[in-house]
C-alpha positions in Angstrom: -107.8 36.7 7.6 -107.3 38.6 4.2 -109.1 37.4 1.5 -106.8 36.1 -1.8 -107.6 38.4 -4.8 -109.8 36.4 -7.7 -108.2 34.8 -10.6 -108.6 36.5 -13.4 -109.2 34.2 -17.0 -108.4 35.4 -20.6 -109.9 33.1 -23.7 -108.1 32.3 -27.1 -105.9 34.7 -28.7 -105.3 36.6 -26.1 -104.2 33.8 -23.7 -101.5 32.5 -26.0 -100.3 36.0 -26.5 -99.3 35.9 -22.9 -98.1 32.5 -23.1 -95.8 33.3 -25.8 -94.7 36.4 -24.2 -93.5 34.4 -21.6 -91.8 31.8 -23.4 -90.5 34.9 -25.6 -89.3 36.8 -22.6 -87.3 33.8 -21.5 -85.5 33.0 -24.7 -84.6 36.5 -25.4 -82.5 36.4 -21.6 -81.3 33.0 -22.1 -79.8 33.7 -26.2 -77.1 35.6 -25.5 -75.4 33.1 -23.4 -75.8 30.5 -26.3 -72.3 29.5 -28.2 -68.0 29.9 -28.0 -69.4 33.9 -28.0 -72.1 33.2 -25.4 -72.0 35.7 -22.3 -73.4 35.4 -19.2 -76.4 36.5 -17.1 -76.0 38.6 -13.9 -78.9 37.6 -11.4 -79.0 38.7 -8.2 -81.6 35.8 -7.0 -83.8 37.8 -5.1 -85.8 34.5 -4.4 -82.9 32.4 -3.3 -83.6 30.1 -5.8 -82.3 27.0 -4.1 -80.8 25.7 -7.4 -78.8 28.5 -7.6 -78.3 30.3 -4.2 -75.6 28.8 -2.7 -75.5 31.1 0.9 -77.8 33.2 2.7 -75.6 36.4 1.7 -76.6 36.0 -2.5 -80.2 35.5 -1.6 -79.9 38.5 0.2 -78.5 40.4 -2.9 -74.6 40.0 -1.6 -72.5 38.5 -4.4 -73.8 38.3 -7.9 -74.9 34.9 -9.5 -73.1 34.6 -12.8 -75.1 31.8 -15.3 -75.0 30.8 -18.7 -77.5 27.8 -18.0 -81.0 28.1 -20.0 -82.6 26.8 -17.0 -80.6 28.1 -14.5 -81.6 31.0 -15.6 -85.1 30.7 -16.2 -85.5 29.7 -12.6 -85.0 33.5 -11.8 -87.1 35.3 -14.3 -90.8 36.1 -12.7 -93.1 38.9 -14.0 -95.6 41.3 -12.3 -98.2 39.5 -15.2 -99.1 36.6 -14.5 -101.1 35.5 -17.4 -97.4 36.2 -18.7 -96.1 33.9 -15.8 -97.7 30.6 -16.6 -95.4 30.9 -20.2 -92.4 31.7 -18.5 -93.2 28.6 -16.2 -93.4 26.9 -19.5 -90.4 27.5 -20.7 -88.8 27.4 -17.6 -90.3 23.3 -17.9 -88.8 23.1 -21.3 -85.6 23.9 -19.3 -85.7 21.3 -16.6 -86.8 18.4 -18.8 -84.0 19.1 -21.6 -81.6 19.3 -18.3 -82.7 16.7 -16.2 -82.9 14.3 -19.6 -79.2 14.6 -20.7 -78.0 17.2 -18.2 -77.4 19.8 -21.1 -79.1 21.6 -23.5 -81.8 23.5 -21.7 -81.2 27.2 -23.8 -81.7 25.3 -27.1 -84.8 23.7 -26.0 -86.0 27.0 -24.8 -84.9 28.9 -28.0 -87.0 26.2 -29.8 -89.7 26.4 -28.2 -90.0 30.0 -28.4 -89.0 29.7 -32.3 -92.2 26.8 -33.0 -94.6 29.0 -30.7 -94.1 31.7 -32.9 -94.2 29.9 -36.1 -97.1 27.9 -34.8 -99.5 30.6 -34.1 -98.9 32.7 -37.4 -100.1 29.5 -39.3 -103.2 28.9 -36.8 -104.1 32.5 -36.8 -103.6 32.4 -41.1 -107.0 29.4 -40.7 -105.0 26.5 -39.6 -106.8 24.3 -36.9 -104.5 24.2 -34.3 -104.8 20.3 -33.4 -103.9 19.2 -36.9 -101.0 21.6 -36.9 -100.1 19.9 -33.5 -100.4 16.0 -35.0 -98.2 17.5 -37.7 -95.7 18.9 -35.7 -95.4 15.9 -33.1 -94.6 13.8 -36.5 -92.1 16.5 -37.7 -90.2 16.0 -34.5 -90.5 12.2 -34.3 -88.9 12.4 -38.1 -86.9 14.9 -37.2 -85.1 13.1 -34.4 -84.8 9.7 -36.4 -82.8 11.7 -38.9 -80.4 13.2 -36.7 -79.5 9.6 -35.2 -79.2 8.3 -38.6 -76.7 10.8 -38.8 -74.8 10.3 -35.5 -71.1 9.4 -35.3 -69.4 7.6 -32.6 -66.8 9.2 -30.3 -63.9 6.9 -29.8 -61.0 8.6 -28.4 -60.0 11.3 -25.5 -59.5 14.2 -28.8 -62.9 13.9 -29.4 -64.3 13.9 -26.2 -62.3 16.9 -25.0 -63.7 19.1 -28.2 -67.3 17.6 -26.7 -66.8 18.9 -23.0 -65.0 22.0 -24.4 -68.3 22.8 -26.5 -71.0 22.5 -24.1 -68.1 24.5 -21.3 -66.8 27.3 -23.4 -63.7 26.5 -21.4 -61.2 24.4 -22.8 -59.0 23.7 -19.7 -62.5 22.6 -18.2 -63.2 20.5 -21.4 -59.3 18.5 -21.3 -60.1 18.1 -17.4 -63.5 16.2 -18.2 -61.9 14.3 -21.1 -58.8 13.3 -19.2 -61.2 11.8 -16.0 -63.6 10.2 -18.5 -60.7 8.4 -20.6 -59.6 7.0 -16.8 -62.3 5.5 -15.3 -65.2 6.3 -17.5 -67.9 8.2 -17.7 -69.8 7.1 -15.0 -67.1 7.4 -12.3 -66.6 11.0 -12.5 -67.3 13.7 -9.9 -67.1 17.1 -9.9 -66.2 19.4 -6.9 -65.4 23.2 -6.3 -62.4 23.9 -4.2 -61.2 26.8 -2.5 -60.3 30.5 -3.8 -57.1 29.0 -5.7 -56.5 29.0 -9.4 -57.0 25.9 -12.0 -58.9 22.2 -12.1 -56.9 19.2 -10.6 -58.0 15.8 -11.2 -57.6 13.1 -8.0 -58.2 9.5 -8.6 -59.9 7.9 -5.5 -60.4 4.6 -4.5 -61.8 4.3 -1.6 -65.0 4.4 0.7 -64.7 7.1 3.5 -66.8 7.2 6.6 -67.1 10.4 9.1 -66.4 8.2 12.6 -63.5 6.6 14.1 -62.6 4.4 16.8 -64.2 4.5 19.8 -61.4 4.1 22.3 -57.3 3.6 21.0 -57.5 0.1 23.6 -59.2 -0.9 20.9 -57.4 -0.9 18.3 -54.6 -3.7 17.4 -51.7 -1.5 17.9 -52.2 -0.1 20.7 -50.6 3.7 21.2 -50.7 4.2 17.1 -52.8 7.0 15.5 -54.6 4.8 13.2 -55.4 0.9 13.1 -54.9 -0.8 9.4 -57.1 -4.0 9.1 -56.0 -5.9 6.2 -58.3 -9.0 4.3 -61.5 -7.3 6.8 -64.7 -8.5 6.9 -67.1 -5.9 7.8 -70.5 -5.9 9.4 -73.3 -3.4 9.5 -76.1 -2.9 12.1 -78.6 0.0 11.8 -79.4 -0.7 15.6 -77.3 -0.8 18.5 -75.6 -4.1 19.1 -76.3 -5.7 22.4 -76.9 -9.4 21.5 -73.7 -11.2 22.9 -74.4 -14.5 21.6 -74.8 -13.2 18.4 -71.9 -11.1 18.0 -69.5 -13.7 19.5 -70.4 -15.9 16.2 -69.2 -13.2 14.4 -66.1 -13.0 16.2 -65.8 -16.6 16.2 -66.3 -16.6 12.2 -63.7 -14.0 12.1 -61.3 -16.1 14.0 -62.3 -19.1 11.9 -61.2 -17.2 8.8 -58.4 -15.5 10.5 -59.5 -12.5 9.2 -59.6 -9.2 11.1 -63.2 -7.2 11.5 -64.8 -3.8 10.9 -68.0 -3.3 13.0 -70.3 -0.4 12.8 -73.6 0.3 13.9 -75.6 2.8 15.7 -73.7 2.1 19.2 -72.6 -0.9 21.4 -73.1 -1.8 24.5 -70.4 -1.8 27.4 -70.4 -5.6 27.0 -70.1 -6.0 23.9 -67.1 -3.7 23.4 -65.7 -5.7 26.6 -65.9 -9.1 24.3 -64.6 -7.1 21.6 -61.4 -6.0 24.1 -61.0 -9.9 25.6 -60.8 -11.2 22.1 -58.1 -8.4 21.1 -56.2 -9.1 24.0 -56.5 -13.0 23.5 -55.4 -12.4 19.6 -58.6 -14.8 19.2 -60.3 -12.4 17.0 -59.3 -8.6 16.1 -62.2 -6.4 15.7 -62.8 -2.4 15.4 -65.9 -0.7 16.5 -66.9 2.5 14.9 -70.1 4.4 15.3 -71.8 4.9 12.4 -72.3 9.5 11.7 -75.2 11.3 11.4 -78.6 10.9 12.9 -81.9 9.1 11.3 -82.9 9.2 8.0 -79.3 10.2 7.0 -77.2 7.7 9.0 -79.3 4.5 7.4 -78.7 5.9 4.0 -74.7 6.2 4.5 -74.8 2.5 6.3 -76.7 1.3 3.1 -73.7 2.8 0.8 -71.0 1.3 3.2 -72.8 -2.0 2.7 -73.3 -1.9 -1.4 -69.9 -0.5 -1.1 -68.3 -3.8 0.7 -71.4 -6.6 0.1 -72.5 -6.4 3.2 -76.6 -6.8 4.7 -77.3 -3.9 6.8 -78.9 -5.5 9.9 -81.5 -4.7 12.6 -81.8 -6.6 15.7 -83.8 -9.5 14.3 -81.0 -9.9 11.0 -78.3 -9.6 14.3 -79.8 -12.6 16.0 -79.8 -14.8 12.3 -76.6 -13.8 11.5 -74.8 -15.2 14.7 -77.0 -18.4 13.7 -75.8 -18.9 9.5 -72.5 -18.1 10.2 -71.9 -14.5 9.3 -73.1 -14.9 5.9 -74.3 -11.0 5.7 -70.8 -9.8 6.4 -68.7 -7.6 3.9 -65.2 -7.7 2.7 -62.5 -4.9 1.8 -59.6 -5.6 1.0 -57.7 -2.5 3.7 -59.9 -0.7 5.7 -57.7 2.3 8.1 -59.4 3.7 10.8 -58.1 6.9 12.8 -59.7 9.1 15.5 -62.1 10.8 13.2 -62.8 9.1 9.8 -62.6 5.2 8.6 -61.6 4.8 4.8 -62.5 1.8 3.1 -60.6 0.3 0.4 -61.4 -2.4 -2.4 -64.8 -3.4 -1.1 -66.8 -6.5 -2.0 -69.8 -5.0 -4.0 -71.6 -7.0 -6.5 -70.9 -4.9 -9.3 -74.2 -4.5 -10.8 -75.6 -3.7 -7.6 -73.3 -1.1 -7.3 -73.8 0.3 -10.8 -77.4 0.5 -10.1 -76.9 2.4 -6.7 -74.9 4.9 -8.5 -77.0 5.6 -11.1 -79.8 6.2 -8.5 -77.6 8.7 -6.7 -76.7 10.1 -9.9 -80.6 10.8 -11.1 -81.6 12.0 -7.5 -78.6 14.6 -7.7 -80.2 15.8 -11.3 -84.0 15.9 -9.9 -82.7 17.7 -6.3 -84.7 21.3 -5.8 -81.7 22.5 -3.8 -77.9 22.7 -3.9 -77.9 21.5 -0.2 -79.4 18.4 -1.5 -77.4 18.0 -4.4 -74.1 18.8 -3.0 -74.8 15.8 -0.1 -75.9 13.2 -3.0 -72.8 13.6 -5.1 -70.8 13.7 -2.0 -72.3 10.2 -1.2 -71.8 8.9 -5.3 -68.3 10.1 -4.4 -67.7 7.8 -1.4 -69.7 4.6 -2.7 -67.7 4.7 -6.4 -65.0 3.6 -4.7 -62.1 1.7 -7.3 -61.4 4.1 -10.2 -63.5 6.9 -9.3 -62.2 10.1 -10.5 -62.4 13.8 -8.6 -62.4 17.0 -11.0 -61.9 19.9 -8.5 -63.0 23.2 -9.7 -61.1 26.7 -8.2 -61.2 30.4 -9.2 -60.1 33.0 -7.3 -63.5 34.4 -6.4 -66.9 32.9 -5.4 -68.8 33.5 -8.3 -66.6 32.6 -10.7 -65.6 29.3 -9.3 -69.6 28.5 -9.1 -69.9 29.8 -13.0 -67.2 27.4 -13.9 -68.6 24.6 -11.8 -71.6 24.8 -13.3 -70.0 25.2 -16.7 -67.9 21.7 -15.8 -71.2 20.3 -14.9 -72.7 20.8 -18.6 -69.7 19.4 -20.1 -69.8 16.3 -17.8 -73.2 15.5 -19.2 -72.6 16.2 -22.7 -69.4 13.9 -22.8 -71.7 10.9 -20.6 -74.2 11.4 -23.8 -71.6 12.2 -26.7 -70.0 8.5 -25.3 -73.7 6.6 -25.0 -75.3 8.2 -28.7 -72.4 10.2 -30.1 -72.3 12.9 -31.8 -73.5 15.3 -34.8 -72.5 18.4 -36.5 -72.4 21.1 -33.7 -73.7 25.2 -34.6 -77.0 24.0 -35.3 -75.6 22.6 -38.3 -77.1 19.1 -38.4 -80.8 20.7 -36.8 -80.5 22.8 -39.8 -80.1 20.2 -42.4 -82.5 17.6 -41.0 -85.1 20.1 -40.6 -84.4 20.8 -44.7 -84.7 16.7 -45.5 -88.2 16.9 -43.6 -90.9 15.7 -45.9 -94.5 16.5 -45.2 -96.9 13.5 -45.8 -99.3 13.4 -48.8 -102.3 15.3 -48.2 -104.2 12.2 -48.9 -104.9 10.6 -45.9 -103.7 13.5 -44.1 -104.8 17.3 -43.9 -103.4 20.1 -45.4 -103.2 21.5 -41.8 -101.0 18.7 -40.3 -98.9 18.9 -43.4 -98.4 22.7 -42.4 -96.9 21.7 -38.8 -93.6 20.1 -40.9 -93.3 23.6 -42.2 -93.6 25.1 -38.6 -90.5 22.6 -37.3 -88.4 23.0 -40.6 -88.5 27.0 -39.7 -88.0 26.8 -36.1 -85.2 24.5 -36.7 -83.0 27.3 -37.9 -82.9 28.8 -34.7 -80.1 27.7 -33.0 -77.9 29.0 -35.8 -78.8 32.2 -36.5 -79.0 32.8 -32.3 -75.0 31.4 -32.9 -74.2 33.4 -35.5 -76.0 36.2 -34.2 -73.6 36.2 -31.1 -70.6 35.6 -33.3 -71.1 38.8 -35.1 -71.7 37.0 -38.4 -74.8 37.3 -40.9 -77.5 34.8 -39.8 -79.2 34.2 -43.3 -75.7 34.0 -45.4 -74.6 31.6 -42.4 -78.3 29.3 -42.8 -78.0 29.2 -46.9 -74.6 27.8 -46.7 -75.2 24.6 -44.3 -78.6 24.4 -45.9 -77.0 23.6 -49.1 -73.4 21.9 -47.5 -72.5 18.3 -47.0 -73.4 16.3 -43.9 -69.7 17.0 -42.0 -70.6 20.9 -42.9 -70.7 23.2 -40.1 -69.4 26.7 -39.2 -66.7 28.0 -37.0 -68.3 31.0 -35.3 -64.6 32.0 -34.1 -63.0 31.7 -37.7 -66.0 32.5 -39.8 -65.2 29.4 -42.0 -67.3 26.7 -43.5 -65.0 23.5 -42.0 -65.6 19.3 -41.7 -67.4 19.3 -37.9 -65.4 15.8 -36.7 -61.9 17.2 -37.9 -62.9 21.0 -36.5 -64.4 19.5 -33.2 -67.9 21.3 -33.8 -70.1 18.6 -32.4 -72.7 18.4 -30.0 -74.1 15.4 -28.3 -76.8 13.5 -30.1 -79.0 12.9 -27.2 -78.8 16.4 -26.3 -80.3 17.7 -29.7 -83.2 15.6 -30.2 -84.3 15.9 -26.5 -84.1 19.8 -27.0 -86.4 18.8 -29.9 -89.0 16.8 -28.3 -89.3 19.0 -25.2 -89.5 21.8 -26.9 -92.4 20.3 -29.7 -94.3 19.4 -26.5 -94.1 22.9 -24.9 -95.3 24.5 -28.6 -98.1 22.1 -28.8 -99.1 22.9 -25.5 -99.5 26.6 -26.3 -101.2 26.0 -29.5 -103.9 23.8 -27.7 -104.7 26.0 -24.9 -107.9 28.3 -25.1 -107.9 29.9 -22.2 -105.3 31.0 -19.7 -106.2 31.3 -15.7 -104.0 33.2 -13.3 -104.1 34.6 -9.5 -101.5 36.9 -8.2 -99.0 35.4 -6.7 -99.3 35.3 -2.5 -97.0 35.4 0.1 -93.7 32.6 0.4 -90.5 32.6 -1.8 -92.2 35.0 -3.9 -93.4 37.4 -1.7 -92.2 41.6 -2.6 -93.4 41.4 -6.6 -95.9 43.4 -7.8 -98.8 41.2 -7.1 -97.8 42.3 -3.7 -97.4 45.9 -3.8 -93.8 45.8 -3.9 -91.1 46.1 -6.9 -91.1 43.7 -9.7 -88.5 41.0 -10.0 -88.6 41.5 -13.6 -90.3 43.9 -16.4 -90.3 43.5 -20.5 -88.3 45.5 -22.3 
């Protein structure tokens, strides 16, 4: 068996030279995309990088991915150094916390990290002690964040949340689309989608629960020789085991009949008896009942019978909860208030849910969608979020004639979606950097007494790297980065520039805003990524062996990336 090469180890100065080569090599990819002049980054995911591959033909080097996502695109930069690496995996973190936080602004926190690892290790190299410098700068930020929500305004109408999703898209029919969901069944009930090879975004309001299974046998269902049966008022019940107890599942019928109320039944399979009670009841009119087995296999089919069941208030229920619920009188069953069932697919409408336990179960879908490590995984939790939201739940379908572009613009739909769910939960400041700019300017260091001189310093290290974001902005807009930092440095609170227009204009009646939330997490994440750099001493690294990475230079074959 080969042996792995040794690690190698650099000390001091020379270790967070390669860390901030890294971080540096990152934020010089990932600037250009930044802005209403942003491009976009041409990768050709060498590593199938699960987040975003989306076929085995890109990950071969087929189609082209197109991204203007900090983190996106961090996830495909690796170098043949990897002392170099471990920064690039840095900022590649700065990425993914900024992004998985508020779902948006991962290439600020990267530029501002890169901006306070530079400005950090001038003053620690000029005789600063690098810890102090760090106490400072963690206070900086804390400040710094307090200041911009001071300065937040709310967003209270569809105007304003269009400019939001427009801003963080640099699309604006993706930005009205967003807006338009948003204003009808909020921000929590939207889902995006891409769709097909045609041109434009339509929006499809949904209210329903859909299930992959129909009906077993068309005997079965109350009108016989239809395509579909339509149970109106329906209880529903849920077994994640196969439903063989007789006694049991005649209460349930019996319950139905009670109530006179027709019933949904699926589980994992029934047995020929059971489906004969269910056929001798039908043809009695004693109690009408549908089976439907529930799709998938294992792991999978529990989690969708948990969704129908949140979805309609049911329990889901093994063979034990069977046996109890023929004995309390069905008390585990569901209600909908139409349920249609046809050969292949059962839709459910207007379930029971308890609506916190319902809000609770989307949110969980919703942060294991943002966390997911690949688009398989994502793709199959949002498709679930989409069938549990049920009532009001709003579809935004993303097309473009090609491939790649309809994934850019989903991904671009994506970022707005998140920075209208935060502009509506912490609203919003003055966009272009604008209000980083002047908060960073209000900073006060603390008095010397009682602190040092050096913690004092890491104020002066955020208040520079602050300025970042703008000039990057103004840098892409063609325009002069200083003239562009003196004048919002000196400009009112509503100040902020309009890259497109080079004018100074009022950021809430311009529509230059960006999500509160958004900024200060790019500010803490990327504070804790400088920090990190400042405190480290030493850097260890091995070449990289074997797996996803396997072809760089560490393994005698071309590099996925080189510095320029």
């Amino acid at each position: 068996m080969p042996q792995r090469p040794p690690r190698g180890i650099k000390y001091n100065e020379r270790a967070q030279d390669e860390l901030a080569s890294g971080i540096d090599l990152v934020a010089r990819a990932v600037s250009g995309t930044l802005g209403p002049h942003g491009r976009v980054v041409m990768m050709d995911s060498r590593f199938g990088t699960p987040e975003i591959s989306v076929s085995a033909m890109d990950s071969k080097g087929g189609a082209p991915i197109l991204g203007n996502d900090g983190y996106a695109i961090a996830r495909e930069i690796l170098t043949s150094n990897t002392y170099r690496n471990q920064g690039v995996f840095l900022a590649r973190d700065a990425g993914k916390m900024a992004k998985r936080a508020t779902g948006d602004g991962s290439t600020t926190a990267i530029l501002l990290s890169d901006a306070m690892v530079s400005s950090g290790l001038r003053v620690v190299r000029a005789g600063y002690e690098p810890i102090a410098v760090s106490r400072g700068m963690d206070a900086a930020a804390e400040l710094l964040c307090r200041l911009l929500t001071d300065h937040s305004a709310p967003v209270s109408n569809s105007a304003e949340l269009e400019v939001v999703g427009r801003q963080a898209s640099g699309d604006a029919a993706i930005g009205e689309a967003i807006a338009e969901a948003v204003e009808r069944v909020g921000s929590e009930n939207v889902l995006l989608e891409e769709q097909g090879h045609e041109s434009g975004i339509t929006i499809e309001i949904d209210d329903s629960f859909s299930l992959r299974g129909g009906y077993l046998d068309p005997n079965l269902i109350p009108n016989r020789g239809g395509i579909e049966a339509v149970l109106e008022n329906a209880l529903v019940f849920i077994s994640a085991v196969e439903v063989d107890d007789m006694r049991a599942f005649a209460r349930v019928l019996e319950v139905c009949s009670e109530r006179g109320r027709p019933l949904l039944a699926v589980a994992t399979s029934f047995t020929p008896d059971i489906l004969a009670l269910i056929t001798v009841n039908s043809l009695n009119k004693r109690a009408t009942c549908v089976p439907v087995v529930a799709p998938g296999h294992g792991v999978t089919r529990g989690e969708v019978l948990e969704d129908l069941a949140v979805f309609t208030g049911a329990t889901v229920l093994d063979g034990a909860g069977l046996a109890l619920c023929g004995k309390t009188h069905a008390t585990s069953l569901g209600t909908a208030e139409r349920v249609v069932i046809g050969r292949t697919s059962t839709t459910v409408h207007q379930g029971g849910a308890d609506p916190e336990t319902l809000r609770l179960r989307l949110a969980a879908l919703a942060s294991d969608a943002r966390d997911s490590d690949t688009l398989h995984d994502r793709d199959e939790l949002e498709g679930r979020r989409s069938r549990l939201a049920g009532k009001g739940f709003a579809k935004v379908r993303i097309a473009a004639p090609t491939d790649v572009e309809r994934r850019e613009r989903f991904r671009r739909a994506l970022d707005a979606l998140e920075a209208v769910k935060n502009a509506v939960g912490s609203g919003v400041v003055a966009g272009g950097g604008a209000a980083l700019l002047r908060a960073g300017t209000a900073l006060q260091a603390p008095p010397v007494n009682g602190h040092s001189a050096d913690e004092a310093v890491g104020f002066d290290v955020i208040r520079l790297a602050v300025e970042t974001p703008t000039r990057v902005l103004a840098r892409n807009g063609g325009w002069e980065e200083s003239e562009v930092v003196g004048q919002l440095r000196d400009g009112g609170q509503r100040l902020a520039f309009d890259t497109c227009s080079g004018e100074y204009v009022d950021y809430i009646a311009a529509g230059i805003v960006d999500p509160t939330d958004v900024v200060t997490q790019a500010v803490m994440v990327a504070t804790s990524t400088a920090t990190t750099v400042l405190r480290s001493s030493a850097v260890i690294a091995q070449p990289l062996s074997g797996g996803r990475y396997a072809g760089t230079v560490a393994e005698g074959g071309p590099a996925n990336l080189t510095m320029t």
